[in-house]
FILO-161103 format. One record per atom (N, C-alpha, C): residue number from 1; x, y, z. Coordinates in Angstrom, 1 decimal, always signed. Example, Ala and Ser with C-alpha at 12.3 -4.5 7.8 and 13.67 -1.06 7.14 Angstrom:
REM residues 2
> 1  +13.2  -5.7  +7.8
> 1  +12.3  -4.5  +7.8
> 1  +13.2  -3.3  +7.8
> 2  +12.8  -2.2  +7.1
> 2  +13.7  -1.1  +7.1
> 2  +12.9  +0.0  +7.9
***
This chain:
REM residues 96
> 1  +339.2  +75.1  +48.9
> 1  +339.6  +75.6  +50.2
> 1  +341.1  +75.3  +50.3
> 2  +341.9  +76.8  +50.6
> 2  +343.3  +76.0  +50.9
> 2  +343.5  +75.5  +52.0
> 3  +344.9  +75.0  +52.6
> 3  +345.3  +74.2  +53.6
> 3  +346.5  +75.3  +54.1
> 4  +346.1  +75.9  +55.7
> 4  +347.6  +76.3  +56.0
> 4  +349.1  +75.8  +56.2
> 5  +349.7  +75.9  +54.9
> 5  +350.9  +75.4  +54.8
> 5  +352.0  +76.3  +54.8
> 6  +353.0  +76.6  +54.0
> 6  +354.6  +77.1  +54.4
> 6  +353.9  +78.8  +54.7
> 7  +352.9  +78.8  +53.2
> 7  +353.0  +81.0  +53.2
> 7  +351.7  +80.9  +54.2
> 8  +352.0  +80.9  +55.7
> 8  +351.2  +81.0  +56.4
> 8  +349.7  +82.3  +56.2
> 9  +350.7  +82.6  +55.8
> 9  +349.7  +84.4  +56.3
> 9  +348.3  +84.3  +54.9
> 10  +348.9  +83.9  +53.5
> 10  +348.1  +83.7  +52.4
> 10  +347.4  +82.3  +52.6
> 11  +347.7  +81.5  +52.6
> 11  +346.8  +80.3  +52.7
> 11  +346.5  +80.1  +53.8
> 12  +346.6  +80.5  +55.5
> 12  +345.4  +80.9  +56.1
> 12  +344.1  +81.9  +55.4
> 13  +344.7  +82.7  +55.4
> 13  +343.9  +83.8  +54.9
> 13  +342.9  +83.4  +54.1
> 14  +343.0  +82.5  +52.9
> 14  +342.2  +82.2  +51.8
> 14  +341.1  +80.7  +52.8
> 15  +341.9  +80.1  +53.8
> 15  +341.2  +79.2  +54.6
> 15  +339.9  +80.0  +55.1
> 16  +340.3  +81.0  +55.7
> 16  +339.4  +81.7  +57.1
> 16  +338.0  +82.2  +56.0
> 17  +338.8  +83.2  +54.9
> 17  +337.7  +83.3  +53.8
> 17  +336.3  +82.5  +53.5
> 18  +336.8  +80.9  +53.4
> 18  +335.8  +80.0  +52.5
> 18  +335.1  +80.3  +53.7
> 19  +335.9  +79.5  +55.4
> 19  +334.9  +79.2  +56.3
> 19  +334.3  +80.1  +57.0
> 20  +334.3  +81.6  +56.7
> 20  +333.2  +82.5  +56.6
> 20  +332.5  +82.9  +55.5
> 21  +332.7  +82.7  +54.1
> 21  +331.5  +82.4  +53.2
> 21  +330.5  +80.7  +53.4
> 22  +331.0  +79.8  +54.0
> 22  +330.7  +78.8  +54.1
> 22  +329.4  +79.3  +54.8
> 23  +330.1  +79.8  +56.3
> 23  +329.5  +80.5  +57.3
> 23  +327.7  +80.8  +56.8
> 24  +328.5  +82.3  +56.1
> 24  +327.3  +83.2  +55.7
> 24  +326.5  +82.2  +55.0
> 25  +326.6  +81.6  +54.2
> 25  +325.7  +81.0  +52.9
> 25  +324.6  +79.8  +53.8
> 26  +325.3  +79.6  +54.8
> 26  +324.4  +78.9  +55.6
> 26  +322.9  +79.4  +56.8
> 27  +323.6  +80.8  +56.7
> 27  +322.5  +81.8  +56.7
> 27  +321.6  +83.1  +55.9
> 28  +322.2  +82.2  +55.0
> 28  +321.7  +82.7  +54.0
> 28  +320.3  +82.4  +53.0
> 29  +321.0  +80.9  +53.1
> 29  +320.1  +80.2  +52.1
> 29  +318.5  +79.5  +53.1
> 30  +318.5  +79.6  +54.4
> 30  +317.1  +79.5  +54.6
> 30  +316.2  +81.3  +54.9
> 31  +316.9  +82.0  +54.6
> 31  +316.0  +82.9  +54.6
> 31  +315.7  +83.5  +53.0
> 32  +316.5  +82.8  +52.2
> 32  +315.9  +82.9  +50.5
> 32  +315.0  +82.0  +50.3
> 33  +314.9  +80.5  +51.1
> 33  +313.7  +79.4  +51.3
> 33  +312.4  +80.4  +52.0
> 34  +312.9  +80.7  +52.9
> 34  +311.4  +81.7  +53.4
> 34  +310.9  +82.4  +52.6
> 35  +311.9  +83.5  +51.6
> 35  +311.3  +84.9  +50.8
> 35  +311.0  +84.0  +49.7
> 36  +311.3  +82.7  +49.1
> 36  +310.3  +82.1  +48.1
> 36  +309.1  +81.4  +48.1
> 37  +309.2  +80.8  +49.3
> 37  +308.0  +80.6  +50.2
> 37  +307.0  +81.4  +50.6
> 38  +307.4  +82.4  +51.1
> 38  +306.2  +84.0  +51.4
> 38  +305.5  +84.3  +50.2
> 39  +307.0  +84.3  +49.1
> 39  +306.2  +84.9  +47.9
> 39  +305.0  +84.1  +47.1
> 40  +305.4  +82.9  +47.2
> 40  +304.4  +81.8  +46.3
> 40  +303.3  +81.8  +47.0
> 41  +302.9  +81.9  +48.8
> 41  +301.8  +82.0  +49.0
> 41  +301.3  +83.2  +49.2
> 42  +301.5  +84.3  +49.0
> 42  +301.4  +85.7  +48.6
> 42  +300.6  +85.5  +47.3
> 43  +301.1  +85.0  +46.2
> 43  +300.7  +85.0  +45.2
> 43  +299.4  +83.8  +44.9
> 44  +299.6  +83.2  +45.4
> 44  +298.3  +81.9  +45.3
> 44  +297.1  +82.5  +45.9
> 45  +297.4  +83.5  +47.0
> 45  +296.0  +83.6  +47.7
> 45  +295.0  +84.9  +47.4
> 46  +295.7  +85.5  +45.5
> 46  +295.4  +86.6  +45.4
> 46  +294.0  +86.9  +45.1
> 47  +293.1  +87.5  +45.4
> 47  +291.7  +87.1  +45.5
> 47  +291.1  +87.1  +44.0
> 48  +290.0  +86.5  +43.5
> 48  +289.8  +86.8  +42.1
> 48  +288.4  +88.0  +41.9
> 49  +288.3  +88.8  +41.3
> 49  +287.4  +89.5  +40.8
> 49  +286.3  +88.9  +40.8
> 50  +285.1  +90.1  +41.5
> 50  +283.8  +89.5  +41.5
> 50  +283.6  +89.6  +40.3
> 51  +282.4  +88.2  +40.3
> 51  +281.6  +88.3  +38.9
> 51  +280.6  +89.3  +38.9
> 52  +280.3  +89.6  +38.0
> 52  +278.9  +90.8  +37.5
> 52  +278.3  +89.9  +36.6
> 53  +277.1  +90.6  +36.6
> 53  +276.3  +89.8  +35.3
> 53  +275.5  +91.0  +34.8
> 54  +276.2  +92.4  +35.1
> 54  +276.2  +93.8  +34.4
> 54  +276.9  +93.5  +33.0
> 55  +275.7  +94.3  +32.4
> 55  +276.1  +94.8  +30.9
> 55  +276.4  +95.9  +30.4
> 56  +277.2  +96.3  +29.3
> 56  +277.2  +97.4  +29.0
> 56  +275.9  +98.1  +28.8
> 57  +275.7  +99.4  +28.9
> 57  +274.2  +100.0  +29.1
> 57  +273.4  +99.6  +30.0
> 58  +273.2  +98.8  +31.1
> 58  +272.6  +98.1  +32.4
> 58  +272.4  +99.1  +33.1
> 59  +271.6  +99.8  +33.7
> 59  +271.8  +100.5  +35.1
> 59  +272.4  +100.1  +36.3
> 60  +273.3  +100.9  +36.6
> 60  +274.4  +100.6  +37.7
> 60  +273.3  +100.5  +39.3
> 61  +274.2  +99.4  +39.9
> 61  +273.1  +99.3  +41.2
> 61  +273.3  +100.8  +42.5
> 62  +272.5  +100.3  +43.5
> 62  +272.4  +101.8  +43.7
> 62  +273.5  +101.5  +44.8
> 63  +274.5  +102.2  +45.4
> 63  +275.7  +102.3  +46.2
> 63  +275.9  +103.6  +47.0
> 64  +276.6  +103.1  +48.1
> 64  +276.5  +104.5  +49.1
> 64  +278.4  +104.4  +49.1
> 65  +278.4  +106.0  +49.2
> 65  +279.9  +106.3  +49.0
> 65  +279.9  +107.5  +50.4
> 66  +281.4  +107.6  +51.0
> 66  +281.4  +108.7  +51.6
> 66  +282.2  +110.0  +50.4
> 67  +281.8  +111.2  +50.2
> 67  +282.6  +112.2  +49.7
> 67  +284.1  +112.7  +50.5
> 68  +284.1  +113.7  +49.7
> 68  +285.6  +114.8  +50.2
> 68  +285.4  +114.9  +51.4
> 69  +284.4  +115.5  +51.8
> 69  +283.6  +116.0  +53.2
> 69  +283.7  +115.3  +54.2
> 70  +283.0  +113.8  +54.0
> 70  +283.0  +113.7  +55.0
> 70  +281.1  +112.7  +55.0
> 71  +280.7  +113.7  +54.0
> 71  +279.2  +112.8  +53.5
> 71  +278.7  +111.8  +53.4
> 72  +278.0  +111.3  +53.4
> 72  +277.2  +109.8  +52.9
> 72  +276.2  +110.5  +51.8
> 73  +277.0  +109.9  +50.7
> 73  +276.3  +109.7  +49.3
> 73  +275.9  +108.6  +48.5
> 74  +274.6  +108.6  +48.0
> 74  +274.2  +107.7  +47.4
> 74  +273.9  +108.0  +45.8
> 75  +274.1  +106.6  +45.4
> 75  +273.9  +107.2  +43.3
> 75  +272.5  +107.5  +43.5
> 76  +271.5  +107.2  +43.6
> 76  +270.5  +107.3  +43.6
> 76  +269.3  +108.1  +44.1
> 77  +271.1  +109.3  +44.9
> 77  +270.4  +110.7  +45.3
> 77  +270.8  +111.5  +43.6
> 78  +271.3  +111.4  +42.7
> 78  +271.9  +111.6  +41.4
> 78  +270.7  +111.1  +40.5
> 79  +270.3  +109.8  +40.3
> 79  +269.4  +109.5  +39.2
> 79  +268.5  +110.4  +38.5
> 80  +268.5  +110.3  +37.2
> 80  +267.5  +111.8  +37.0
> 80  +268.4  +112.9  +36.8
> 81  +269.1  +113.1  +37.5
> 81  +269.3  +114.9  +37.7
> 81  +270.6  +115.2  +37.3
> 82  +272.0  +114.6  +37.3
> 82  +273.2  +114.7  +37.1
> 82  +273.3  +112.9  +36.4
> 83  +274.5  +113.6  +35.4
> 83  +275.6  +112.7  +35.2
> 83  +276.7  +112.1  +36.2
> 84  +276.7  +111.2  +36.2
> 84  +278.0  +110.8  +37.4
> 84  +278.8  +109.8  +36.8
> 85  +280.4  +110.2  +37.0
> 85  +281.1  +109.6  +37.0
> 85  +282.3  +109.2  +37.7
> 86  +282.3  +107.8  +38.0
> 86  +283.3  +107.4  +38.9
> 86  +284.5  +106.9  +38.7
> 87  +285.5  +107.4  +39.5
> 87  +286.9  +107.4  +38.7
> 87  +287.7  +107.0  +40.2
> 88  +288.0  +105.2  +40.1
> 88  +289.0  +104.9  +41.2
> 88  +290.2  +104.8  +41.0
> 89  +291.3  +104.9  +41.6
> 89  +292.7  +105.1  +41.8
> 89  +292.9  +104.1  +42.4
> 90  +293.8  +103.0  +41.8
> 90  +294.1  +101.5  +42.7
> 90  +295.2  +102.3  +43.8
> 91  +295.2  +101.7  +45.1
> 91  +296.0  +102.5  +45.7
> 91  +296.4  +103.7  +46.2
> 92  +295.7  +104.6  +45.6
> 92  +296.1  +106.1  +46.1
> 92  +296.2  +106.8  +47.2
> 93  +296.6  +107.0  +47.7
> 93  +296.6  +107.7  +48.9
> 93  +296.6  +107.0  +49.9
> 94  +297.1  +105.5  +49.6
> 94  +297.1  +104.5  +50.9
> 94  +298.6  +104.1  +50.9
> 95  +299.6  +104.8  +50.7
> 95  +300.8  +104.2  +50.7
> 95  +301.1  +103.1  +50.5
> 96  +300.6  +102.2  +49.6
> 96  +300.4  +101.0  +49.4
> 96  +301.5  +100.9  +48.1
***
């Protein structure tokens, strides 16, 4: 940091500088402590995947879904009579 001496106008100038980076960095640096903090418990509390004790070739349990429509569908109105296949989109159409 300089000291205002003879070249008033420059070595203020470079003074006023530090003590508003001084300034900012002091508001700076506890809101980079919070966004490190948010993130680490953000990340610890990510939930873990249910266990299955499905196998490949298992019959899938029976589940109720709503359709396009508006419906209440169940697999088990399918069993027997159609192939079904289900296909989820992490996210879609949830602006997420």
């Amino acid at each position: 940091m300089a000291v205002c001496g003879s070249n008033l106008t420059a070595d203020c100038h470079f003074y006023f500088e530090d003590k508003k980076r001084g300034q900012n960095m002091k508001k700076i640096i506890p809101v980079l402590i919070f966004l490190c903090f948010w993130a680490t418990v953000s990340f610890a509390q990510t939930p873990q995947a249910p266990q299955t004790k499905l196998k490949a070739g298992d019959m899938a349990p029976d589940f109720t879904l709503t359709d396009t429509e508006g419906k209440t569908v169940k697999l088990s109105d399918f069993r027997g009579k159609k192939n079904v296949v289900l296909a989820f989109y992490v996210l879609a159409f949830t602006g997420g």
